[in-house]
KOLNU-728682 format. One record per atom (N, C-alpha, C, CB): residue in one letter; atom name; x, y, z. Coordinates in steps of 0.001 Angstrom, whole numbers, plus 500000, padded with zeros to 6 digits. Glycine has a CB too. Layout:
<setis>
SETI  residu  atome      c1      c2      c3
SETI       A     CA       X       Y       Z
...
</setis>
This chain:
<setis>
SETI  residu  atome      c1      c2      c3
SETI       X      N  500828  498818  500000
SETI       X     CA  500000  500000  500000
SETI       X      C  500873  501247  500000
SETI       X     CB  499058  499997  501202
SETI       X      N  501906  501130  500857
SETI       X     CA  502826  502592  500712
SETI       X      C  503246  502911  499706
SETI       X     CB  503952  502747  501359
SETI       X      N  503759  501222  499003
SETI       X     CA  504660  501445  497228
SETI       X      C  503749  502193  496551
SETI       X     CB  504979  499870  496075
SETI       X      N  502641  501929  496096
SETI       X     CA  501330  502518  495583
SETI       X      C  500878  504169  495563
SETI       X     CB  500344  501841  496409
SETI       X      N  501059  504020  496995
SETI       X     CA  500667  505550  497948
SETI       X      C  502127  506856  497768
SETI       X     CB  500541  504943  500187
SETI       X      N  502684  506266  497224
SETI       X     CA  504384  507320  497311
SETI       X      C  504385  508000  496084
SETI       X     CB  506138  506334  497352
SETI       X      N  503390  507216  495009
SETI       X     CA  503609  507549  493729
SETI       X      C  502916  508885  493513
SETI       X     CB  503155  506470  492814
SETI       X      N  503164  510157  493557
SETI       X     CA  502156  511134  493982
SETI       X      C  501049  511258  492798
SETI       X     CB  502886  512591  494307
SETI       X      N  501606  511476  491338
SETI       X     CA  501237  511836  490330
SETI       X      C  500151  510203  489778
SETI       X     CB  502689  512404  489477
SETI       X      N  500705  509811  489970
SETI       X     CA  499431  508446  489589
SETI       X      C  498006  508351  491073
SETI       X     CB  500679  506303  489633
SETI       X      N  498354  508661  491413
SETI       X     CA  497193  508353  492874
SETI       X      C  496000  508845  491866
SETI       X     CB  497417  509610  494794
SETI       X      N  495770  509967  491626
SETI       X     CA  494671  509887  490979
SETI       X      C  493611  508931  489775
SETI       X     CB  494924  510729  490699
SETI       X      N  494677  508241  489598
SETI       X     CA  494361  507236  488366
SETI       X      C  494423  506445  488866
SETI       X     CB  495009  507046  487213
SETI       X      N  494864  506007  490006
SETI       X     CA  494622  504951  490834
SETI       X      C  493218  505132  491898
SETI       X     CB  495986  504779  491619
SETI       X      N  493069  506175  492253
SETI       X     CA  491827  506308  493093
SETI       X      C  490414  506499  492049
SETI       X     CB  492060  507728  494164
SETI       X      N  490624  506884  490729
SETI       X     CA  489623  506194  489918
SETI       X      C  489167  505159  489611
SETI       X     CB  489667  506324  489204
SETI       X      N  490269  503942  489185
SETI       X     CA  489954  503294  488791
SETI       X      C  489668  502328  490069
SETI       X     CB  490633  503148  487807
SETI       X      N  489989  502698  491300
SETI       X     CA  489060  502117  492321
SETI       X      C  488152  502037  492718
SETI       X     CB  489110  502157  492950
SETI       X      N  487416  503937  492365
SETI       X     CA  486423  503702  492631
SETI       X      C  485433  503494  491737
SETI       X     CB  486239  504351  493280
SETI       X      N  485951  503266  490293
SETI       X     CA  485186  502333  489546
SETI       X      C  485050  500880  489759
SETI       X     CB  485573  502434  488433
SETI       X      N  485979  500395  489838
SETI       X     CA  486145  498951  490749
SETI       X      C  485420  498668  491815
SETI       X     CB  487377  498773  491327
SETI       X      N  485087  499541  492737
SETI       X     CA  484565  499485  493994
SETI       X      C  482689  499411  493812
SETI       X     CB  485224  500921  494845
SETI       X      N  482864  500418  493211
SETI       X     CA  481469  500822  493205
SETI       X      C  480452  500851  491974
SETI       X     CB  481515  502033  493653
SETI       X      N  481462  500599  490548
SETI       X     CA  480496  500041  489333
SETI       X      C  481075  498824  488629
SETI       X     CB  480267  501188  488150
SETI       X      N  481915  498186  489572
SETI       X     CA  482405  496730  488218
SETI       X      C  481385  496355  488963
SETI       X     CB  484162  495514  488018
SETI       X      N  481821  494771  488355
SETI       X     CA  480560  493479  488078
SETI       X      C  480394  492791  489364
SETI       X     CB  481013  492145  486844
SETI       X      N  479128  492087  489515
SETI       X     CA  479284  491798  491265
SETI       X      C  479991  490403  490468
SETI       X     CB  477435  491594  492697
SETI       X      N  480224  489710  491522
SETI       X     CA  480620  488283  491221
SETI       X      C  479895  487032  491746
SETI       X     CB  481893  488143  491658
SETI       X      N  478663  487408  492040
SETI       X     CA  477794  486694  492989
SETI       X      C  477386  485558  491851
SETI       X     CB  476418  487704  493738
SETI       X      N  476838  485926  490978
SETI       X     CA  475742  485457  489883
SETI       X      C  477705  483542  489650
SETI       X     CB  475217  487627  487627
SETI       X      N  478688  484393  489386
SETI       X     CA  479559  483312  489476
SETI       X      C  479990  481849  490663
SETI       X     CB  480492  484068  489355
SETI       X      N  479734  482524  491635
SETI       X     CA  480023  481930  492764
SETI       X      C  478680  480953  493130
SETI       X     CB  480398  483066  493837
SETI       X      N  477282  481696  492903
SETI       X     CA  475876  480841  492925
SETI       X      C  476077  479874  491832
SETI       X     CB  474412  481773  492636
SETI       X      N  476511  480038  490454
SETI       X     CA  476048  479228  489577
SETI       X      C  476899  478575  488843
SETI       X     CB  475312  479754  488898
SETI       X      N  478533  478766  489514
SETI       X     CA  479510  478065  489316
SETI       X      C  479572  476685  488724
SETI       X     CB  479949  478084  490283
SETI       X      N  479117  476222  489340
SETI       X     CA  479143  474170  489220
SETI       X      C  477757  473888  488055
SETI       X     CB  478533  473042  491441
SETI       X      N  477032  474826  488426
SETI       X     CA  475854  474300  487579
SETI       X      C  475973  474395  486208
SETI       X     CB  474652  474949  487868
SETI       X      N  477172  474745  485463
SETI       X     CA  477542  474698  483861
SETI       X      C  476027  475423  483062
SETI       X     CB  477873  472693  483269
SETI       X      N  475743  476764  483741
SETI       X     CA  474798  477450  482578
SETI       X      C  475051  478648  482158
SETI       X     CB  473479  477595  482905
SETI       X      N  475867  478438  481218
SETI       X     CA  476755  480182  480762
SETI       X      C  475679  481119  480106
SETI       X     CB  478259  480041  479278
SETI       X      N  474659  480670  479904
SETI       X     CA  473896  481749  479314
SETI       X      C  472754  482509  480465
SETI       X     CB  473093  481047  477977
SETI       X      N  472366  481204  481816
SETI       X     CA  471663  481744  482308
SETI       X      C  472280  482613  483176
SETI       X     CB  470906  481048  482668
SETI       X      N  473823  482390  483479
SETI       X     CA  474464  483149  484135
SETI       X      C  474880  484498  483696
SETI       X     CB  475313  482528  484425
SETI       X      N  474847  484390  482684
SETI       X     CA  475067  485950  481712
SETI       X      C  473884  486672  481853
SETI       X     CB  475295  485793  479914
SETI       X      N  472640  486055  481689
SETI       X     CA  471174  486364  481863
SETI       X      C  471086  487718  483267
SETI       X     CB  470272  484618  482342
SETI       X      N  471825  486488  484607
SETI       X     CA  471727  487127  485770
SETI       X      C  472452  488227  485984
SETI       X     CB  471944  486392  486649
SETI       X      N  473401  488024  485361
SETI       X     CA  474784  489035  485503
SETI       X      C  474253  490533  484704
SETI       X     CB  476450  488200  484496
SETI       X      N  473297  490413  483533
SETI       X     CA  472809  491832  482761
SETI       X      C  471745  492194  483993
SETI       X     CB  471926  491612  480879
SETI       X      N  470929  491101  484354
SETI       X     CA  469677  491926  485381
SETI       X      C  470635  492434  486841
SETI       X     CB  468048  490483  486006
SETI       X      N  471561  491283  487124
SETI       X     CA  471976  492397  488054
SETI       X      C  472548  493818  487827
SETI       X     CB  472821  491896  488732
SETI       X      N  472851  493659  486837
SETI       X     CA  473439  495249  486096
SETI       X      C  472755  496407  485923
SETI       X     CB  473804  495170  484739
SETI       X      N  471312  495663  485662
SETI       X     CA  470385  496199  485430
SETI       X      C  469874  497314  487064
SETI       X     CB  469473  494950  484858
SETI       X      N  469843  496274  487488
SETI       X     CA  469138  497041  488956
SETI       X      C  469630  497515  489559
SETI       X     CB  468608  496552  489878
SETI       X      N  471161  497878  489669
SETI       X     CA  472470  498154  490066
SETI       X      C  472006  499466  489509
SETI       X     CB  473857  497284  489517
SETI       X      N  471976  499659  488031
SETI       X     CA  471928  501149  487294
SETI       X      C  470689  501549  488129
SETI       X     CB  471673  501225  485359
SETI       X      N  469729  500979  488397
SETI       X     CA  468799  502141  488269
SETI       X      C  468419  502110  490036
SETI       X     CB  467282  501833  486967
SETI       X      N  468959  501509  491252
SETI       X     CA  469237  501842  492259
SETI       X      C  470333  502542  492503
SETI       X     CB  469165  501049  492800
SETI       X      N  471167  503218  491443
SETI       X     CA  472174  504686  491287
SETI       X      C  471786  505434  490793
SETI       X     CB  473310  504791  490695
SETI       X      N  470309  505280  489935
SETI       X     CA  469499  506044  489085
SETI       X      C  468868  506708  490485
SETI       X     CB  468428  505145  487878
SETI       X      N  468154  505741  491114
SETI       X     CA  467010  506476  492613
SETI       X      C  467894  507240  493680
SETI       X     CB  466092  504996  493776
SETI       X      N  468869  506585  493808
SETI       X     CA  469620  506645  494918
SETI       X      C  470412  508161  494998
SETI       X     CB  470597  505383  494870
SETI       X      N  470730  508878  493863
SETI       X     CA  471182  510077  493259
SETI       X      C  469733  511088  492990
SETI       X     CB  472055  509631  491784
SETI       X      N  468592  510218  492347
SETI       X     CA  467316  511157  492604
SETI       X      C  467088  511333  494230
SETI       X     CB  465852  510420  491877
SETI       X      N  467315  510223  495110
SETI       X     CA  466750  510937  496617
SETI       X      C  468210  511773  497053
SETI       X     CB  466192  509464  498119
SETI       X      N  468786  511800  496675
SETI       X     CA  470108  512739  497616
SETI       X      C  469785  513895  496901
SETI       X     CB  472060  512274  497470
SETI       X      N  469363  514404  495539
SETI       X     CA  469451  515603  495000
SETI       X      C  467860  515855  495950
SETI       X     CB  469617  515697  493055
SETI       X      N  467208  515094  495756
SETI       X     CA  466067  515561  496322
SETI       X      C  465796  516173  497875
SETI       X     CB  465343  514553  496136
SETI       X      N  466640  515437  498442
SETI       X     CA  466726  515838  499775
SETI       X      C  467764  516852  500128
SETI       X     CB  466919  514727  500534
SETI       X      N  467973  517030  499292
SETI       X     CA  469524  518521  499233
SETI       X      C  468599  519880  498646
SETI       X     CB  471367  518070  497484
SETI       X      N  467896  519478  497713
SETI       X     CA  467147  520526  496903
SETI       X      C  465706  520812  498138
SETI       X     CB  466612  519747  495018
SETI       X      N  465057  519949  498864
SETI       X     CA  463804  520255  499374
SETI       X      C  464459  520849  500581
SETI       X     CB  462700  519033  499561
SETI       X      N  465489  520319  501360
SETI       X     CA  466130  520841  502341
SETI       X      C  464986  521021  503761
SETI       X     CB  466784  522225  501717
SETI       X      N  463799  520302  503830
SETI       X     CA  463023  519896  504785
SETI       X      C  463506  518955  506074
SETI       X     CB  462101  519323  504090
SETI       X      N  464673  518311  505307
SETI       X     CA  465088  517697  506403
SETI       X      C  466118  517668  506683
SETI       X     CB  464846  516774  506512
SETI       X      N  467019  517687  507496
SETI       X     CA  468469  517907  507794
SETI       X      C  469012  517145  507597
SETI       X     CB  468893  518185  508784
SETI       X      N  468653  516001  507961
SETI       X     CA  469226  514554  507949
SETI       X      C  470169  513946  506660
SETI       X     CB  467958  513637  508047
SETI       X      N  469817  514612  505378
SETI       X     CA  470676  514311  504386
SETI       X      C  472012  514498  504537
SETI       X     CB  470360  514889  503413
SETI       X      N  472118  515494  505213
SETI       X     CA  473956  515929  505474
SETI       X      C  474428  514149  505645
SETI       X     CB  474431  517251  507557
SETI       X      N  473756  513445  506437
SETI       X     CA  473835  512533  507397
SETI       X      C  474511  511122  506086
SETI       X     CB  472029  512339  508355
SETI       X      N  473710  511628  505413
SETI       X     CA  473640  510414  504004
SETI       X      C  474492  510781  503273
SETI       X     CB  472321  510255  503013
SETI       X      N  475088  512114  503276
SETI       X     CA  476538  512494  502471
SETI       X      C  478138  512078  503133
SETI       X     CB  476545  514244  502360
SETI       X      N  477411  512628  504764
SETI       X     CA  479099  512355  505268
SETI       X      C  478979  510679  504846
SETI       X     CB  479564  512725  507450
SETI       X      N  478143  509766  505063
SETI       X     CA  478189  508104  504904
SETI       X      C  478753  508253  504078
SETI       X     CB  477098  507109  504710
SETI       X      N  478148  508391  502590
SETI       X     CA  478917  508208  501219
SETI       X      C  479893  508393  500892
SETI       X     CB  478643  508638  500429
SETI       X      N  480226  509695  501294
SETI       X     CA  481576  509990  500624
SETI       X      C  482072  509762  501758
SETI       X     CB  481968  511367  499894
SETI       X      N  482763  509337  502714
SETI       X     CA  483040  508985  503392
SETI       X      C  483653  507764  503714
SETI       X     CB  482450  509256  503674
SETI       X      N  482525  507104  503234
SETI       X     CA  483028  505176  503316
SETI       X      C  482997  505212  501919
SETI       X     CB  481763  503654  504142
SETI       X      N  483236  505973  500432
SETI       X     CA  483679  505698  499461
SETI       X      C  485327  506519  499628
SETI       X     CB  482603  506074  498344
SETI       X      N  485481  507487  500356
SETI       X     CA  486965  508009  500706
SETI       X      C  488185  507129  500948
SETI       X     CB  486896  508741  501905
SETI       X      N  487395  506628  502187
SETI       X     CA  488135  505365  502999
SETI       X      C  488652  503798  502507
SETI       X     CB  487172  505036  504023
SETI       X      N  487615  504075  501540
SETI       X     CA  488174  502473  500074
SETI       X      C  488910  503060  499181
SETI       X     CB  486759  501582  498847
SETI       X      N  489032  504290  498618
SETI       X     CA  489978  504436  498394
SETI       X      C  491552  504440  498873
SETI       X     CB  489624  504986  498140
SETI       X      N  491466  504234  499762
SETI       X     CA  492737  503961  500473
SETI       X      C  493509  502786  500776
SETI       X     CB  492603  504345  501461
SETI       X      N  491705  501213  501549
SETI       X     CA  492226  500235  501435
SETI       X      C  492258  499501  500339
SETI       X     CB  491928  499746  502167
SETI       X      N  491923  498325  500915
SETI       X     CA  491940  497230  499798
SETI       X      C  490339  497064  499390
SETI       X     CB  492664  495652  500406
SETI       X      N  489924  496828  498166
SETI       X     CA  488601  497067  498165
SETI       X      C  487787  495541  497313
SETI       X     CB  488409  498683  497335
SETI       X      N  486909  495137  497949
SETI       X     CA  486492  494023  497598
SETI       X      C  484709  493970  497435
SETI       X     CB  487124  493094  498631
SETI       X      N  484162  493595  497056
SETI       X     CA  482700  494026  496358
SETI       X      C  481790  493611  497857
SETI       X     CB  482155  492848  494571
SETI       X      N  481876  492533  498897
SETI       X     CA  481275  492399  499801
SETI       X      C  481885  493500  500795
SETI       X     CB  481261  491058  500114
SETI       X      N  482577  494284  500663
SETI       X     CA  482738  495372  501552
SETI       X      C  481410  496313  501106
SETI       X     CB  484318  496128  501367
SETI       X      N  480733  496629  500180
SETI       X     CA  479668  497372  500019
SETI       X      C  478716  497252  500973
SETI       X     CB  479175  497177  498926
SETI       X      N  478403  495755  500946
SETI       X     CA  477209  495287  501687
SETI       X      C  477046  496363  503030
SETI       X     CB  477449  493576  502175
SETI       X      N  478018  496682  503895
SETI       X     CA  477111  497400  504852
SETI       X      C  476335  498703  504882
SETI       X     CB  477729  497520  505742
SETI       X      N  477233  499562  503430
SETI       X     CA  475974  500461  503160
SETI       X      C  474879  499844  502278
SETI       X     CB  476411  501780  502456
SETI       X      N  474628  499008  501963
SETI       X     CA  473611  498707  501781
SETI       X      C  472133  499025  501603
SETI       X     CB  473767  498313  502223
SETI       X      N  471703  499072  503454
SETI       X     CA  470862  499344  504066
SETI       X      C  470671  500630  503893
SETI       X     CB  470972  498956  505107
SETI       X      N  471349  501523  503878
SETI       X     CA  471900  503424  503516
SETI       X      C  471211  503432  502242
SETI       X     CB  473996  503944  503233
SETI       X      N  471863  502995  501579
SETI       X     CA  471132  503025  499939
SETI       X      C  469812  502907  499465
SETI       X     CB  471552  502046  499189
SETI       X      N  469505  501555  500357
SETI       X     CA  468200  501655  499745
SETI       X      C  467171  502675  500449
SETI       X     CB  467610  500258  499732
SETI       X      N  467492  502772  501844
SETI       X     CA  466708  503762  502257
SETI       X      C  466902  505209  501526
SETI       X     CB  466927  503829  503660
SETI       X      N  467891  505618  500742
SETI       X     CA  468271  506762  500075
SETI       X      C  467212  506413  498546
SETI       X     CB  470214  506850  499893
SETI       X      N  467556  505348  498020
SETI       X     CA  466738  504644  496438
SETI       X      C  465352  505092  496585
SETI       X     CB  466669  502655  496241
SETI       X      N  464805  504241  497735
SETI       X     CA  463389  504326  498538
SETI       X      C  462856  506159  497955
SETI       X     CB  463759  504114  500795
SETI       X      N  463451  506879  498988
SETI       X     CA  463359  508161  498718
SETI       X      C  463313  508900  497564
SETI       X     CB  464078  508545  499193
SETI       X      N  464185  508485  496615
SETI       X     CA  464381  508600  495352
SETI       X      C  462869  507973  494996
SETI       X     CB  465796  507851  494798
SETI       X      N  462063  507265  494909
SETI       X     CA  461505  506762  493751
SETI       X      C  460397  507173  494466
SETI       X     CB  461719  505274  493166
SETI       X      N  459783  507806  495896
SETI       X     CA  459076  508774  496262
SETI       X      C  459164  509910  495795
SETI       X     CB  459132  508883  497240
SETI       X      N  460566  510329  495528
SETI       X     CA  460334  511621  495453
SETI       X      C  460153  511870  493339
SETI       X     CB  461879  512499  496451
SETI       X      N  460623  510930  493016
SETI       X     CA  460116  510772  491572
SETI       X      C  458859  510615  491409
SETI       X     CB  460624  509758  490908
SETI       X      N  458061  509930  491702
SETI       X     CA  456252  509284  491530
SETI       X      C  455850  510706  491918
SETI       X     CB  455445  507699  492872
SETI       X      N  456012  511395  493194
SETI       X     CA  455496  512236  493687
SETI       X      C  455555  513665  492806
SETI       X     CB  456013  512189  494904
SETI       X      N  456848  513730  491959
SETI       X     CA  456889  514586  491097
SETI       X      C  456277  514386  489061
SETI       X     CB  458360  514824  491407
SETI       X      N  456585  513266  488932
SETI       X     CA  455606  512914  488098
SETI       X      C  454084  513055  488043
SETI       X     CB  455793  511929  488048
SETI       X      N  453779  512842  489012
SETI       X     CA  452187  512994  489851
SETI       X      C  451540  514187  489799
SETI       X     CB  452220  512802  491406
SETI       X      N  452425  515486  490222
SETI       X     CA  452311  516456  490278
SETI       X      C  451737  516883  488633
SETI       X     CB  453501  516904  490903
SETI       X      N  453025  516620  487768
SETI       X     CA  452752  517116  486413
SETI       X      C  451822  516611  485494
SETI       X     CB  453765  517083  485791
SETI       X      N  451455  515611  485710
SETI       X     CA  450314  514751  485517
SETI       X      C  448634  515650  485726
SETI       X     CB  450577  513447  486734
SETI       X      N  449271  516286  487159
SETI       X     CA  447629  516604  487896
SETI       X      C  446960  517821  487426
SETI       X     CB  447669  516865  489609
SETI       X      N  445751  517918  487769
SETI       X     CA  445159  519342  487439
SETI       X      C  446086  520295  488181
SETI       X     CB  443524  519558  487948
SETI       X      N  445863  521896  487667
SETI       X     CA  446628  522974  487957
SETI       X      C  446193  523252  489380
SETI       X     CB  446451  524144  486954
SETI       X      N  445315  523052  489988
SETI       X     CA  445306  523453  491353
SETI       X      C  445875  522251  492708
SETI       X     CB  443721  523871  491523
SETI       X      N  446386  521608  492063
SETI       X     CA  447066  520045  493012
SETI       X      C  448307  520628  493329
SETI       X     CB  447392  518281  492018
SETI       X      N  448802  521619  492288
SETI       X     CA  450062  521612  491880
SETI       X      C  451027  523038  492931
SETI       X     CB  449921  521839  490029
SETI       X      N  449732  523549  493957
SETI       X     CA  449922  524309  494642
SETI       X      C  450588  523604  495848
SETI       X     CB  448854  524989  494752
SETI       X      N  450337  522731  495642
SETI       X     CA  450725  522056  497430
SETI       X      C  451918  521797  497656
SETI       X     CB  450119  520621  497913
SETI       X      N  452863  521445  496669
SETI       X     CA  454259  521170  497001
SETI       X      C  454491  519648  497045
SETI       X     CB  454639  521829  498367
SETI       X      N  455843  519167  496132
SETI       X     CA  456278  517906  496145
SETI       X      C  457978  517843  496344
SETI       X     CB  455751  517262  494813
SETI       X      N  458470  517122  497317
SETI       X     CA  459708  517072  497342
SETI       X      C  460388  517100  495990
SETI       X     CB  460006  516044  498047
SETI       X      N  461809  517582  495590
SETI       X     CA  462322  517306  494579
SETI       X      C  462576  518910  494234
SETI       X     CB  461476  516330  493670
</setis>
């Protein structure tokens, strides 16, 4: 880690491509479940849907943080930034392995959650007659 860490001018290209590594390569789960069972296509199958839901729980998960930064009703978002960047700071540093995610986890989806409230709720809005539209929707 120090050999790595001394190099001043590469750190940055190294703390990218970690935290691409970290936080958008491929899980490896779909390999490890379906290893022995010799089905390369259904495993490819799993590997696009997990990809799939991956994108668009970074799709929600980025709609509830803007949302809760932009409505500013609740304080608590600060709360969901220091997490993030925070425990994405700190992998940049160690060693980074895809079940290290798992404990924000729980963070995320409650952030996704929010996100796809605060999307419906704004869709909803534009959808509605002009006098609905007085009341106010997060986002």
């Amino acid at each position: 880690m120090i050999e790595r860490l001394s190099n001043v001018d590469a750190l940055p290209s190294l703390f990218a491509r970690k935290f691409v590594s970290f936080w958008g390569g491929p899980d490896s789960s779909a390999f490890w479940s379906m290893e022995k069972l010799n089905m390369p296509k259904q495993t490819e199958r799993v590997n696009k849907l997990e990809r799939a839901v991956y994108a668009a729980m970074c799709f929600f998960g980025a709609i509830g943080l803007l949302a809760l930064v932009r409505d500013r009703q609740y304080e608590w978002h600060r709360l969901f930034l220091i997490l993030l960047f925070g425990y994405a700071a700190i992998h940049l540093f160690i060693e980074i392995q895809g079940r290290y995610r798992l404990d924000m986890i729980p963070i995320l989806v409650l952030l996704q959650s929010y996100g796809v409230y605060a999307a419906y709720s704004r869709i909803t809005l534009w959808l509605s007659p002009r006098a609905d539209r007085d009341q106010g929707v997060p986002m």
